[in-house]
N, C-alpha and C positions, 0 to 999 in steps of 0.2 A: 538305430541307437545302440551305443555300447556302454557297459552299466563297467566299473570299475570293483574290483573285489574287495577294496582298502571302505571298508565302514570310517564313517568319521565318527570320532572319538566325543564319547558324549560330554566331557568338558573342553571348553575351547582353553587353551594354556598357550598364549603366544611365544613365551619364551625360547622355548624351545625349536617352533620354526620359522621366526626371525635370522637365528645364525644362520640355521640347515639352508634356507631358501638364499640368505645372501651370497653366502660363501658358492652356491651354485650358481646364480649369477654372474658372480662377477668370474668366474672357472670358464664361465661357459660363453663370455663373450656376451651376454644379452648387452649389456651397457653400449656398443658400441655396434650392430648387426651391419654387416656387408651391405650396403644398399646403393652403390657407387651413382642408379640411374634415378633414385630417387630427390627430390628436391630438400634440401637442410635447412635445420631448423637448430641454430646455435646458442648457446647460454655461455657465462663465461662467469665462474662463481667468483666473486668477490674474496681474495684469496687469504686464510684465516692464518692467523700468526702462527710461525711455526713451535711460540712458547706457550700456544693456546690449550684451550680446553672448554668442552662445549659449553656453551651459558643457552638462555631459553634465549636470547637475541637469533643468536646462530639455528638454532633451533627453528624457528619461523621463517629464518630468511631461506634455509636450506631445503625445508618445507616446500615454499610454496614457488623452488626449483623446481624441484620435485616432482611437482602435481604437472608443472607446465611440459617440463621435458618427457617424461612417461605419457603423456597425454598424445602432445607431437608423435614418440615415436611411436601410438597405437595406432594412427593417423597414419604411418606408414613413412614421415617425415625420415631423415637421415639424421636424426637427434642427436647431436655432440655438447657434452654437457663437460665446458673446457675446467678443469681443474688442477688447484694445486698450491701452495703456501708460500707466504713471505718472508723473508729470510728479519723480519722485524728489527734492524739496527739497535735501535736502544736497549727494545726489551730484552732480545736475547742476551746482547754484551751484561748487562744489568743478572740475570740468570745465571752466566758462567761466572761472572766475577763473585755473586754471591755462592756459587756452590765449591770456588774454590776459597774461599776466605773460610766454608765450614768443614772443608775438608783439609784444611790448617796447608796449602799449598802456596808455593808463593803469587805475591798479585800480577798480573796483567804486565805493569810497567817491570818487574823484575823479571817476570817472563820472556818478553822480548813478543814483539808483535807475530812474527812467523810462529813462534811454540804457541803465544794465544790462540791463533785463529786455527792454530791443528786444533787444538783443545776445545773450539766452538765445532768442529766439524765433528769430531768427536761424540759431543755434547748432543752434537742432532740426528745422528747415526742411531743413537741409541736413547734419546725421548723425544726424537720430536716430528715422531708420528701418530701422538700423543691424538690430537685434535681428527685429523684422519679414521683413525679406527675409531673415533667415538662418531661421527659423520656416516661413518658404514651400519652403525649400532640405529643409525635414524632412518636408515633406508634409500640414501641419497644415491642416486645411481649413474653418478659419472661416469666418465672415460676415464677412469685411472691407468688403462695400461698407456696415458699420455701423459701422467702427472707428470708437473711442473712447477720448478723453483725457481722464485727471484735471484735466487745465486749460482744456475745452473749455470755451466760453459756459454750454451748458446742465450741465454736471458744478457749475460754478460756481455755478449759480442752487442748485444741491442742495444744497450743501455750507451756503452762505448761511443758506440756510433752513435747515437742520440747527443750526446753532448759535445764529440766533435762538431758533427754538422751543426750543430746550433753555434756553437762558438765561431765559425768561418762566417757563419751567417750573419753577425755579430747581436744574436740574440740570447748570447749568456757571456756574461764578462765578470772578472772580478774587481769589488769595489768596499770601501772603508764605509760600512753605515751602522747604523745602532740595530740590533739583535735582542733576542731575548735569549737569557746566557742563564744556563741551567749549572750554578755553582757547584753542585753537588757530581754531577754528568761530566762537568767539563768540555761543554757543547754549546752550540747553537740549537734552538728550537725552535719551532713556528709557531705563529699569532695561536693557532689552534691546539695546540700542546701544552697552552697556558689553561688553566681557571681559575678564577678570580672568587678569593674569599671574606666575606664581609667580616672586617673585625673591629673592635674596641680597641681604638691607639688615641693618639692625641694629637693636637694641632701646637706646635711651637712657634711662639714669636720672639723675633732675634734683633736687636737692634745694631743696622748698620750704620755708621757716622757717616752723615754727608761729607764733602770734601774741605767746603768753606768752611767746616766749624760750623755753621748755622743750628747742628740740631741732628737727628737722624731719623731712619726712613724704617720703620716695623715692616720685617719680613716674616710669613707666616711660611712653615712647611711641616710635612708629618715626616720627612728626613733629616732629620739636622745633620748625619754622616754625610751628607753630599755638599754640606756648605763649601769644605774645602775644597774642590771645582767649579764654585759658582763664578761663571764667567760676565753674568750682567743680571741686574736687577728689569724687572715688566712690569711696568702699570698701563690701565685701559686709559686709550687715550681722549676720554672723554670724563674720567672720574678727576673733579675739579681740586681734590684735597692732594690732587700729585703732577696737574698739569706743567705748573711752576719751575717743576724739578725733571720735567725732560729735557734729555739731555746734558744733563749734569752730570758726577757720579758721584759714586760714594765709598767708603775704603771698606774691604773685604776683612772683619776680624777672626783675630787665628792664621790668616796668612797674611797681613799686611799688603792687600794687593787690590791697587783699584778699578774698580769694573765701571761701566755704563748704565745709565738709565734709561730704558727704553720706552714705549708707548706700542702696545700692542694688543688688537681685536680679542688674542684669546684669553686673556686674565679679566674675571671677571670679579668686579670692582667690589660684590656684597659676599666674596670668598674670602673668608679669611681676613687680615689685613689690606688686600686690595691690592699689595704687592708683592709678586711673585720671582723668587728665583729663581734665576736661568743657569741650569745646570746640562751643556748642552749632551756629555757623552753618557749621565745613564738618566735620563729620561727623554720617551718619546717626542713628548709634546714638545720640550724642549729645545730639542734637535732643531725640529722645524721653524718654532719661533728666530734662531742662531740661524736658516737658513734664510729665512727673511729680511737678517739685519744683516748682511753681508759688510758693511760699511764702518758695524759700531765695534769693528774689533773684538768679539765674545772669542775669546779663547775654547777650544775644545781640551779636557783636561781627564783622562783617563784615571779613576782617583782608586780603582781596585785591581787584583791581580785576577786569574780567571776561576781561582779557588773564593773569590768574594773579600780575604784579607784586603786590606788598607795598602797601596802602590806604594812605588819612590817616588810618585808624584806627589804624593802627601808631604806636609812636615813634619821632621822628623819622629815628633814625639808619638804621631801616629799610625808610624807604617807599623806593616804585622799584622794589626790590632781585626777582630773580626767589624763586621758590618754593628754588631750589636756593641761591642767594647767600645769601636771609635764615636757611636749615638751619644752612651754615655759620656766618655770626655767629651765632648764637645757640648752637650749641655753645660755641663761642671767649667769647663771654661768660661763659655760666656759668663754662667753665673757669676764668676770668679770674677770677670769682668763689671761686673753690672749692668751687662748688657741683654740679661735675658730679661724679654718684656713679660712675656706672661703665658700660660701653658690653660691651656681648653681640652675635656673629653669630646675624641671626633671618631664616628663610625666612620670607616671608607674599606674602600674597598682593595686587597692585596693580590698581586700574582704567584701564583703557586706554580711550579712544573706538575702536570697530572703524574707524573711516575714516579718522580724525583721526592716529591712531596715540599721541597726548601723554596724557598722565597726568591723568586727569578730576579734576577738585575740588567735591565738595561744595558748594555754594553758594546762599545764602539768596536768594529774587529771588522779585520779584511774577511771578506766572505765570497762566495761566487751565487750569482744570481743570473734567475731568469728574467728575461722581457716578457713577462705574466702579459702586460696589456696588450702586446702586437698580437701575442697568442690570442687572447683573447674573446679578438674581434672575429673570426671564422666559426668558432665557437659560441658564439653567441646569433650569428646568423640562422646556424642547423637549426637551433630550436624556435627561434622565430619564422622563420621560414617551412616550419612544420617536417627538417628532415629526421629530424628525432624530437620525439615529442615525450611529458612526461604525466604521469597518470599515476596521481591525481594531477592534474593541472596545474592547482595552486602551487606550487613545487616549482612551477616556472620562475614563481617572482622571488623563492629564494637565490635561484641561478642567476639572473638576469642580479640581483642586488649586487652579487657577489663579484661576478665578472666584470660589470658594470665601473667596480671602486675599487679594481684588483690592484695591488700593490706589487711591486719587483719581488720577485719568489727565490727566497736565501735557499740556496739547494744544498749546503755544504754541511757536515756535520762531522764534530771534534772525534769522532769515533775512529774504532779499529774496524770492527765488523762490520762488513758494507762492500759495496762499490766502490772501491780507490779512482780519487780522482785520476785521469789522464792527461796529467799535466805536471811538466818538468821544468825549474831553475836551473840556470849556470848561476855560477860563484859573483854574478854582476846582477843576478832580482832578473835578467831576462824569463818571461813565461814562455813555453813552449806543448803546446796542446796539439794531441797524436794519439791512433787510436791504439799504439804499443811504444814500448821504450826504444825501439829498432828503428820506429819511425822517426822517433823523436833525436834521436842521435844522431841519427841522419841529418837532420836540419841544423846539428853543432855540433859538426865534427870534429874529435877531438878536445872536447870542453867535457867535463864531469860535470853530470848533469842530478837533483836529485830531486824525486818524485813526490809533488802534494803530500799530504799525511793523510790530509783529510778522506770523510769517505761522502758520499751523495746523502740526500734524505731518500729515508726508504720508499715516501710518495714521487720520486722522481722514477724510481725505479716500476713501482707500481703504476702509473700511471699509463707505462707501455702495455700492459698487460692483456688488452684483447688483440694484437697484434704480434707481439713478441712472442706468445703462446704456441703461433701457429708457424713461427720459422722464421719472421722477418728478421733480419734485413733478406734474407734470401724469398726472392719469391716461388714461395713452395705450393703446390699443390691444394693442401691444406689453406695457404693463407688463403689465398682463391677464392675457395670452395666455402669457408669458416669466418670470411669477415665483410665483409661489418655483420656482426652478429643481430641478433634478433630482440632481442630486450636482455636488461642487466634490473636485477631484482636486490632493491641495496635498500637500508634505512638510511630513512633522509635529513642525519644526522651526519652525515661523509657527501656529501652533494658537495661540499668545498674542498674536503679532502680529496677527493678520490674523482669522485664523477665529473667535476669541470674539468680535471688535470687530463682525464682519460680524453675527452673531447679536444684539449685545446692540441694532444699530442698525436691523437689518433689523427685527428684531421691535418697536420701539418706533413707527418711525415705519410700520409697514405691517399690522402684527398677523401677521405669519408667519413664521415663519424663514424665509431665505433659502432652501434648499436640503435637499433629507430627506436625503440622504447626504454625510457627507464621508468620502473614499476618503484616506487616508494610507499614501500609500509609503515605502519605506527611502533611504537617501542610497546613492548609486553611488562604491565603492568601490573601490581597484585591483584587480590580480589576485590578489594575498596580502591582501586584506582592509582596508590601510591607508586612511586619509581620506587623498582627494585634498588637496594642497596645494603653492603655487608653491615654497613654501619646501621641501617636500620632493623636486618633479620629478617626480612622479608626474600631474600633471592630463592630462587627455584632451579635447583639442578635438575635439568631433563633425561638425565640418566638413571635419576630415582623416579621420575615417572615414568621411565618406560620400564624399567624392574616393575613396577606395582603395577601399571595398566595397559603395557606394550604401546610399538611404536605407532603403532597403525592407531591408535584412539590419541595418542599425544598428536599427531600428526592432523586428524581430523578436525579434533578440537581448537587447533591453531588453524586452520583454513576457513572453518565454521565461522568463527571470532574476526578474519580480518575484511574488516568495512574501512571501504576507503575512505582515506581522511581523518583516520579515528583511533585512537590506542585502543588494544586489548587487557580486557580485566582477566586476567586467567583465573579463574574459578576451578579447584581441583575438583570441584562436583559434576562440573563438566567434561572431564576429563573421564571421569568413573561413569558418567552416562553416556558417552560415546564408547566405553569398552562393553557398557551394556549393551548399547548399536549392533556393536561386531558379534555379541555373543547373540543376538536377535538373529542375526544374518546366519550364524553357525547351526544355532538349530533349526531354521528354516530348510536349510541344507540335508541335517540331516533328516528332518519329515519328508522332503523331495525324495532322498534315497530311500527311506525305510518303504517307499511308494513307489518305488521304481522308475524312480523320474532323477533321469542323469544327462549327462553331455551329450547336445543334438547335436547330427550331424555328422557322419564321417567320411573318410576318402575322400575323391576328388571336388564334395562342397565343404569340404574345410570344416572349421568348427569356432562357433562363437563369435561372429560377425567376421568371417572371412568372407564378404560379401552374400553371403546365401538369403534365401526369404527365409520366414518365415514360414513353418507349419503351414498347410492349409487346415481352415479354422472356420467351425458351421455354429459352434453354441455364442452365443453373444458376451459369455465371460470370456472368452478364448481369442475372440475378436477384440473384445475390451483391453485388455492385458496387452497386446500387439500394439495397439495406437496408442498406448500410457506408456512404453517402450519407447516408440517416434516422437512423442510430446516431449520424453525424457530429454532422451540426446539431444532433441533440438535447444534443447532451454540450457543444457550444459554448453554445447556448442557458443551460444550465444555469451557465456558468463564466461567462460575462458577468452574469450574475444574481445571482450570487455575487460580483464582482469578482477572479475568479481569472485574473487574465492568464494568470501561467504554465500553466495547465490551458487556456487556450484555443489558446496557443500550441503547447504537445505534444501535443495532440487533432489541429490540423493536422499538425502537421510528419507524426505516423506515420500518419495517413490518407493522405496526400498522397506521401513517400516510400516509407512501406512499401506501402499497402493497393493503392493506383492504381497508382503509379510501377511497383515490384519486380513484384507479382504480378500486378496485375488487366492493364496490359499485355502480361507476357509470356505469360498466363494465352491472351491473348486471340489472340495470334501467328498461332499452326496457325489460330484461325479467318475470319483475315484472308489467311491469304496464296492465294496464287494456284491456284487449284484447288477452294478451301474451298466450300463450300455457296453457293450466289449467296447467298440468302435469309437465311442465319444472317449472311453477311457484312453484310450491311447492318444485319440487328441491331442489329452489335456496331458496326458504325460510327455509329449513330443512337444506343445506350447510352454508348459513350465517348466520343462527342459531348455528350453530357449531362451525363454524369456531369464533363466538364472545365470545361464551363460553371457545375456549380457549386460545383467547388473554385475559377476564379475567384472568383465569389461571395464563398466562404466566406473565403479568404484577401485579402480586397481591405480590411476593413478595416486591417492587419495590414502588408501588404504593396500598397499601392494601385498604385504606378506600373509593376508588373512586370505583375499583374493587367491594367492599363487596357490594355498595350500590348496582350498575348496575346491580349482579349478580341477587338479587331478585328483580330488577324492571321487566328484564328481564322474571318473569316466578316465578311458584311457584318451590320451591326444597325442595329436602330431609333435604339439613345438608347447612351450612356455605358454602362459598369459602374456608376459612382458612384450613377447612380441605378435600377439595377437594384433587384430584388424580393430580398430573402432567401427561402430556401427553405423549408416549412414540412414540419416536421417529422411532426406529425401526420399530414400527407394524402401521405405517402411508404410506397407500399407496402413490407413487410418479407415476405421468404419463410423460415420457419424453415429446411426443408430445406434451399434452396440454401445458404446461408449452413452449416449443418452439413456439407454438402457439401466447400466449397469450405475451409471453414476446418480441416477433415478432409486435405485434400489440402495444404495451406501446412504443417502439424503436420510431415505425412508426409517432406515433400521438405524441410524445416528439418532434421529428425532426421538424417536423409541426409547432406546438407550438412555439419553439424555434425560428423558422426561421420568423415566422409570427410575433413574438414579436421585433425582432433586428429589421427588414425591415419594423415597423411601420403600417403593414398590420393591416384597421381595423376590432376587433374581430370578428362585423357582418357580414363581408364580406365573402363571400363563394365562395371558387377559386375552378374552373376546375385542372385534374389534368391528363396525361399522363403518362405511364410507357415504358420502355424498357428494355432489358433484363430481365425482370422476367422468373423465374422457372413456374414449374406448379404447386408446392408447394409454389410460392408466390403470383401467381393469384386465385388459391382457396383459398386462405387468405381474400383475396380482396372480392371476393365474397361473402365467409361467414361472413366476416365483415365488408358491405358496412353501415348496421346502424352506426355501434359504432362509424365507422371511418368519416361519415359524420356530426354525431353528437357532437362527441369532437373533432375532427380536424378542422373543418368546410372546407371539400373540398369532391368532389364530380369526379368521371370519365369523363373524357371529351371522345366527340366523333373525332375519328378521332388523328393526331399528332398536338402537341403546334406548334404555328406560331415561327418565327425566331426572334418576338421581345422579350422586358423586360420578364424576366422572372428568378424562383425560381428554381434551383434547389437541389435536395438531394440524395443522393446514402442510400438506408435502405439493409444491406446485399447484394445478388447480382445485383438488380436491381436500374432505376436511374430514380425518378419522378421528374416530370417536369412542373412547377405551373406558367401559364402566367399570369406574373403582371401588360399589360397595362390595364390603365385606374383604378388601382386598388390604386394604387400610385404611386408619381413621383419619377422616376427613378435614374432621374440623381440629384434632389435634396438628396436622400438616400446614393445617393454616394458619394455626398460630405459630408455630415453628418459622414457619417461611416468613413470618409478620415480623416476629423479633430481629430474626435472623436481617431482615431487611431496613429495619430502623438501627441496626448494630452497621451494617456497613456504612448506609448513609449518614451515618453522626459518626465516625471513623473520617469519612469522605470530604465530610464538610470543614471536620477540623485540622487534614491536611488541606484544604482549599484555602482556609484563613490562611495556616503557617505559609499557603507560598505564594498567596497574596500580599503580605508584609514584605515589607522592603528591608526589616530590619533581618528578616531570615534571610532571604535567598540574597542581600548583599554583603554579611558578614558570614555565614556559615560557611563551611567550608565544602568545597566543590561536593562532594562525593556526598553529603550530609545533604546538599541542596535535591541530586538527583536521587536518591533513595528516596525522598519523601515525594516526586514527581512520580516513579516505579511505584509506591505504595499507594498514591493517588489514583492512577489509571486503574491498580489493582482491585480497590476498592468500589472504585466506580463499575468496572466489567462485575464484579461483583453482585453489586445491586443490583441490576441491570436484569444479568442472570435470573437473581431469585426472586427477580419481580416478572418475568416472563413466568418461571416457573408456576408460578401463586396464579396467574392470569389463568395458563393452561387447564386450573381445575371449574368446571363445569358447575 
């Protein structure tokens, strides 16, 4: 054994060796070890905006990377943990265009697209490593000497090819459909970039003149700016108050132009007036209705420009005008008219751009798209077919929803920053789609040709991203070796964004799905359950908890918390009781050394589960400790296998606090200290020498920087923690007996404990104690552990049987000790104590059992109000329960 001269330092201060230990890390290569012959174990981090910065989301997701990739490579795996950033299209452009409008510079369009996009590279040379160095701050131990950009040279050559090939394929074309058009952006956006905000507007009804003169038809809409497009009126063809007037028409007021009366499934008759304008170029629903009637002439009628103003397709009096000016005239008209029927307060619901913030408009525009549903269907097989499967399960039936009813995917977006499309016009609208301009000139020669504007969506691009990483299109080494990776660790809030697109591309261009598992976690919540949001004050920056509690307790605390299927309440008190965890661990450390108990193991058996056994080991705590070791790793083994963070997490925490720390320590005391057995003593300093090497081990995925320090405070060593051995579980002896033994004796002195604490007994006090019915197996118990049991129980054998007065008792397996309490404390005062005490919880109990029996509580109160008073219930009850055993216990 070799003992290290470096004392650990009697406060534990993470701060400090956080940086020390990453930055030698990542110097030193651990993130990436040469292991060419060993078998790999791939992750592929879901790649964070390059305008980011860490939020507790990223925070979890990068966590419980973390635990999995450091774990593989303790296991020896060849762990490549793929990383690197998206070059974010919108946001970013949106970032430089703001930071030069506050640095009074000219904009974007006065710039000239080439000095803009120097100007973004710029921009990201010098912040937008931003989210990166705070990822380092967490302890995430990627392969950075591989990082990678969505705008990198070779990201581009993929992307390029991705969209030729698919266009030959003829499975992305361009075509004239309705979009969702961010006024503000001056874009295209996807379904998923919208959210929809419930507001207070109103419902207008508009009177159209039928054609005969007869009369006319009340249209209801919460847009009256779109009338001037409305290319046909829709009633249900079954609402009897409009049967009459199908197919008739009516004259459009304000443009004197007359449209159709149609009958159609989706206007529903108890909406509104019952009939609905069909406005087919800015709304959805519309659209489709216009493609259903193919026959009844519904003109499509582009009525805004791409800034939201009023077209030249308006008349005149309202081109210009914004969306909100032209609402108003056109109410004022009709009035003027006497054709407005009548005006209603209506909640409905509005589309917002989430970045944009402004009021999205439906809008007709050439776009380029994908064949989403041919893709698809390959992608949709993987997971049924069980080649990637997704955990939690239920997580399948949002995929299957989604792929299931996919729609044609607008890939194209109004921006500069991006991916330029690959596609060239001549002076006659010819397309001509190439993976360079060289090519493309090639196929018209001699014609001036001039290149898209457009640039791609940045989920076109990302969605290459577990293959493009590794070199594709060239088949490299790495892609090889690196794909299809092993699980993708995402919130399952991007399963449409991100995770179908990656399947439906992975598998086309590679024939594999990306990835056999995708792990989805719950979203991180306040401490009452709420979503974090600025607007509410509740967000949690993870970079002020690891200033106050370091990384290794933020870290734990999110792995502790995540139960599948389930959000996390972050509790900062948990957070502060896991850095108490680590400081438990720290001075266990240093009582181990101040004892001469350091790193076992050296030279050619390695150190710290470099395969070695275990000490040889004769006292039955010593043996104990070795199989609660084997218990361990097998039970982590098993929760990582499972993706059960929190079960890997509470498997440490009570091996490591209760098993080691509490027991197996003071367990071990008397045979350390001065006088004890030479020869046992060294035992036990060569077993809990071992034994802390490899709760290292086990805790370094979990907690790495607290781990690294300990590891060489501990002792001099060959290599890192990082790239230690995990321990194997199978080849760890187990001793049934000791372990019966010793788990015999924790029962014993808990019971003790327990009993001595309800009934007020003082600590110093030291009770006689009597047994009956004991085994002979539980009086050589007694025997061989008259110290330990005198010493942390504080009770001692009595001569002779306990008298007939007050007294303790307790039944430990077959036998029933027996601890006279006079004169130790009053009796009958404890009994009243316990009495109240226990008619106080049980009328607490009983009057949370009403409130959540009432239907009027648990179905109006509000979620979190419901569970706290079910948590105060059970709390109550274990309560009672408690000090109703307690009360029994007195004799």
């Amino acid at each position: 054994m070799s003992l290290s001269t470096t004392l650990i330092d009697k406060t534990f201060d993470p701060s400090e060796l956080e940086a020390r230990w990453y930055a030698h890390w990542e110097a030193s290569g651990a993130f990436r070890p040469e292991r060419p012959d060993a078998r790999p174990y791939t992750i592929i981090i879901p790649p964070p905006n390059v305008t980011g910065s860490l939020h507790i989301g990223h925070a979890l997701d990068n966590t419980l990377q973390d635990i999995l990739i450091r774990y593989h490579r303790l296991l020896g795996r060849d762990a490549r943990w793929v990383v690197g950033t998206d070059h974010a299209g919108i946001a970013t452009q949106m970032v430089v265009e703001r930071r030069l409008a506050e640095h009074g510079q000219p904009d974007r369009k006065t710039m000239g697209r080439a000095r803009f996009l120097e100007t973004v590279w710029d921009w990201k040379a010098e912040s937008g490593d931003t989210i990166t160095r705070q990822l380092r701050r967490l302890g995430a131990s990627c392969d950075w000497a591989n990082e990678r950009f969505t705008m990198d040279d070779g990201f581009n050559t993929a992307v390029t090819k991705v969209f030729v090939q698919l266009f030959n394929e003829g499975l992305l074309y361009r075509d004239k459909r309705l979009v969702n058009w961010d006024p503000k952006l001056g874009t295209a956006i996807s379904d998923l970039e919208v959210e929809y905000r419930e507001i207070d507007g109103h419902m207008w009804h508009f009177r159209y003149p039928l054609e005969d003169g007869s009369g006319y038809l009340a249209v209801a809409t919460t847009r009256p700016e779109t009338i001037l497009g409305d290319g046909a009126v829709a009633v249900n063809p079954d609402d009897p108050r409009y049967t009459h007037l199908i197919g008739q028409r009516c004259r459009l007021p304000l443009v004197d132009r007359l449209i159709p009366i149609i009958a159609d499934g989706y206007v529903e008759a108890d909406f509104g007036s019952g009939a609905v304008k069909i406005t087919a170029a800015h709304d959805f629903n519309d659209f489709e209705v216009y493609k259903r009637h193919p026959d009844a002439g519904i003109p499509v009628i582009n009525l805004m420009n791409p800034d939201a103003t009023m077209s030249d397709a308006c008349p005149p009096d309202y081109r210009g005008l914004t969306r909100e000016e032209a609402r108003r005239q056109v109410i004022a008209d009709f009035d003027a008219l006497g054709l407005l029927d009548k005006i209603e307060p209506h909640r409905h619901q509005v589309p917002y751009g989430d970045r944009s913030g402004v009021v999205i408009e439906p809008y007709l525009t050439d776009q380029w798209y994908v064949d989403a549903h041919t893709l698809a269907q390959p992608a949709l097989e993987a997971v049924r077919s069980g080649a990637t499967k997704f955990v939690p399960a239920t997580w399948e039936k949002t995929y299957f929803n989604w792929l299931d009813n996919i729609q044609p995917w607008c890939v194209s977006r109004q921006l500069w920053w991006g991916h330029q499309i690959p596609a060239w016009y001549t002076p006659d609208g010819a397309c001509i789609v190439a993976e360079s301009e060289a090519e493309a000139q090639a196929k018209a020669p001699g014609v001036a040709l001039r290149r898209d504007e457009d640039v791609l969506d940045t989920w076109f691009s990302s969605a290459l991203w577990p293959f493009a990483t590794l070199g594709w299109p060239e088949n490299t080494p790495e892609l090889s070796r690196h794909y299809p990776g092993d699980v993708l660790v995402t919130g399952f809030d991007i399963i449409f964004f991100w995770v179908a697109r990656m399947m439906m591309q992975g598998i086309h261009f590679t024939e594999q799905p990306p990835f056999h598992t995708v792990y989805c976690h719950g979203l991180v919540r306040d401490a009452k359950g709420q979503k974090m949001s600025k607007s509410k004050g509740n967000t949690v920056d993870p970079l002020t908890l690891i200033d106050k509690y370091g990384a290794d307790a933020l870290r734990f605390t999110l792995a502790a918390m995540e139960s599948q299927g389930r959000d996390i309440k972050l509790d900062e008190k948990r957070i502060e009781g896991y850095r108490n965890f680590a400081t438990k661990l720290w001075n266990a450390a240093r009582f181990a050394q101040s004892n001469g108990i350091g790193a076992y193991g050296t030279g050619a058996n390695g150190i710290g589960g470099q395969g070695i056994t275990p000490p040889a080991a004769t006292h039955p705590v010593n043996r104990w400790i070795i199989g609660e070791v084997a218990q361990t790793v097998a039970a982590l083994d098993a929760a990582m296998a499972a993706y059960r963070f929190d079960g890997f997490a509470d498997t440490l925490y009570q091996f490591v606090w209760s098993r080691f720390c509490d027991w197996y320590l003071e367990l071990t005391k008397p045979l350390l200290a001065e006088g004890a057995d030479a020869a046992l003593a060294e035992e036990t300093r060569a077993t809990a020498g071992w034994a802390l090497d490899q709760i290292l081990v086990m805790l370094h995925p979990a907690m790495p920087f607290l781990t690294e320090e300990l590891w060489h405070k501990l002792g001099e060593r060959p290599h890192d923690l990082i790239l230690a051995r995990w321990p194997d579980a199978a080849s760890l002896p187990r001793d049934a007996a000791a372990s019966a033994e010793i788990d015999w004796l924790i029962a014993l002195i808990s019971e003790v404990r327990s009993a001595r604490t309800e009934l007020n007994v003082p600590p110093s006090a030291k009770l006689g104690y009597s047994v009956d019915g004991a085994s002979e197996e539980t009086s050589a118990r007694l025997a061989a552990n008259a110290t330990a049991i005198e010493r942390l129980a504080r009770i001692i054998p009595m001569e002779g049987a306990a008298g007939q007065g007050g007294r303790l008792q307790l039944i430990v397996n077959e036998a029933t000790f027996t601890l006279p309490l006079e004169g130790i404390v009053d009796l009958a005062a404890e009994r009243t104590r316990l009495e109240k005490a226990i008619a106080a919880a049980a009328k607490e109990r009983d009057a949370l059992a009403g409130r959540l029996a009432s239907p009027g509580f648990t179905d109006k109160a509000k979620p979190e109000a419901v569970e706290k008073a079910r948590a105060d219930h059970a709390a109550r009850t274990a309560e009672a329960e408690r000090l109703g055993a307690a009360l029994a216990r007195l004799g």
